[in-house]
C-alpha positions as CSV (number, residue, x, y, z in Angstrom):
1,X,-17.5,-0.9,18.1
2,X,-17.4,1.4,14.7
3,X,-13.7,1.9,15.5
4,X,-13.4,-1.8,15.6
5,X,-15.3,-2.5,12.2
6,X,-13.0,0.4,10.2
7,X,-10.1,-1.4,11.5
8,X,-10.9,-4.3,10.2
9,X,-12.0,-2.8,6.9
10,X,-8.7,-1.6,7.2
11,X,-6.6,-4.4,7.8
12,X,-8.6,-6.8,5.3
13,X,-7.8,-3.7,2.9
14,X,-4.3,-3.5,3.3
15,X,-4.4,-7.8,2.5
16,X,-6.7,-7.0,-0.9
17,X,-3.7,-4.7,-1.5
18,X,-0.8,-6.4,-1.7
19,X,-2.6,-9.6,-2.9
20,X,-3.4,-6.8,-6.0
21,X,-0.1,-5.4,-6.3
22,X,1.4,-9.0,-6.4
23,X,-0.4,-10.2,-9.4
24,X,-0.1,-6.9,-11.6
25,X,3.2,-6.9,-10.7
26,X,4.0,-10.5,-11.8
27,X,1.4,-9.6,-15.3
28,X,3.9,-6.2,-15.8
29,X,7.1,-9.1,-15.4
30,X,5.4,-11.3,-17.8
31,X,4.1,-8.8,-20.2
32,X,0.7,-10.5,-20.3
33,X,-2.0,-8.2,-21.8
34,X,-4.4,-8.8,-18.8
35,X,-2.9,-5.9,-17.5
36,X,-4.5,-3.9,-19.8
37,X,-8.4,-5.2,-18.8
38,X,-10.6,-2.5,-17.5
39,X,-11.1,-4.3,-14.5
40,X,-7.6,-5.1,-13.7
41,X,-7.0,-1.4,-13.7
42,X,-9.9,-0.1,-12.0
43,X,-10.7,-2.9,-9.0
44,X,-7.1,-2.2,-6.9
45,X,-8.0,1.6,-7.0
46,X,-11.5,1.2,-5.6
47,X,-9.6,-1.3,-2.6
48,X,-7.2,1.5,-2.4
49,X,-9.6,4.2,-2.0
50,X,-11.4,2.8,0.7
51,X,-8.1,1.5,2.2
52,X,-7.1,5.2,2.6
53,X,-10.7,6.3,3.8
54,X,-10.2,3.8,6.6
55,X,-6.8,5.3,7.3
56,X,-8.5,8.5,7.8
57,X,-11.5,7.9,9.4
58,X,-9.2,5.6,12.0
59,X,-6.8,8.3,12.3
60,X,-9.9,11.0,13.3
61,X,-11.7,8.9,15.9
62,X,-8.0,8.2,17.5
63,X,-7.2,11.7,17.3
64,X,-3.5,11.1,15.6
65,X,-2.5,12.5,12.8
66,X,0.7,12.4,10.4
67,X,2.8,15.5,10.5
68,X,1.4,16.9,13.9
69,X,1.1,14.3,16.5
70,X,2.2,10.9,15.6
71,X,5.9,9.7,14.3
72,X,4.1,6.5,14.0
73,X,1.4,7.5,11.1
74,X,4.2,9.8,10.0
75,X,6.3,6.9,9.0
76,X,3.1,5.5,7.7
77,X,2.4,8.2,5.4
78,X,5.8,8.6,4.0
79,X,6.6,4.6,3.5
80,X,2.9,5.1,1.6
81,X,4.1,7.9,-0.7
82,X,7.5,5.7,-1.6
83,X,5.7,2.3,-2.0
84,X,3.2,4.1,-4.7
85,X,6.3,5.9,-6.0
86,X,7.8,2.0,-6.5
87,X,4.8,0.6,-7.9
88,X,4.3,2.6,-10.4
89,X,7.7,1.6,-11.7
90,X,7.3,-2.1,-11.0
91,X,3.6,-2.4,-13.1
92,X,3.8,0.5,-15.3
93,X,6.9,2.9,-15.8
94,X,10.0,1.0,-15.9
95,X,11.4,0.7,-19.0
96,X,13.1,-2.7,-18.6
97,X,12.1,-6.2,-16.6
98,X,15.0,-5.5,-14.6
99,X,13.7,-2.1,-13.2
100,X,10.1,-3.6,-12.8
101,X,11.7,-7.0,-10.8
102,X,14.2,-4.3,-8.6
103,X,11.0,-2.0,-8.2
104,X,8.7,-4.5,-7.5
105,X,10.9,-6.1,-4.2
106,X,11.9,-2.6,-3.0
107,X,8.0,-1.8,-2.9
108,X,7.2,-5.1,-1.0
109,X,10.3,-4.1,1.2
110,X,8.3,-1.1,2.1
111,X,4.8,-2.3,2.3
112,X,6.5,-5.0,5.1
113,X,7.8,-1.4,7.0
114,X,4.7,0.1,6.8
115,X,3.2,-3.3,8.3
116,X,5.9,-3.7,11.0
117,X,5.6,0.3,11.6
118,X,1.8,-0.6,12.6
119,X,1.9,-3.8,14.3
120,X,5.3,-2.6,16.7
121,X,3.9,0.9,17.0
122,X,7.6,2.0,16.7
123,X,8.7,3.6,13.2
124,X,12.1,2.5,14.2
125,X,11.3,-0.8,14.9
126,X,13.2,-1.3,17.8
């Protein structure tokens, strides 16, 4: 039962997510000063953070973990690291609209990996 609840902490998580990282990203395109609001920039870190206490806690009571046991939350873990690496460029640190737009569908690219990694249970989604 408490496995089944931080799933679906976690999977309604992982939904507030890229629902988030959607509409920054299309405020970074448009250069709209919303972007700036304290609550713009706070809220999607406080989904994130419980997003990745999920992950954790999930991982723990299933006994996997990335690096040592599981290719699967392996795969996981790294698409993570590259999709924050991407958004960063595509709401904050690219220098032009181009770089933002490019970023911004490469991380989306990767957030749909991570999401087919954990659905197919396969990080080669075969």
């Amino acid at each position: 039962m408490l496995y089944l609840l931080f799933k679906t902490i976690h999977i309604l998580t992982v939904s507030v997510t890229a629902g988030f990282f959607c509409w920054r990203w299309r405020l970074a395109l448009a250069a709209d000063p919303r972007l700036q609001q304290r609550w713009v920039r706070i809220l999607p870190h406080l989904n994130d953070t419980l997003l990745l206490t999920s992950a954790i806690v999930l991982a723990a009571m299933a006994g996997r973990y990335p690096f040592v046991n599981s290719a699967v939350l392996t795969a996981k873990v790294c698409g993570l690291i590259v999709y924050i690496l991407l958004g960063t460029i595509a709401i904050k640190r690219g220098r032009t609209r181009h770089q933002k737009l490019l970023a911004g569908v490469l991380a989306l690219l990767t957030l749909t990996y991570i999401v087919a990694v954990a659905i197919s249970k396969n990080p080669l989604l075969v």
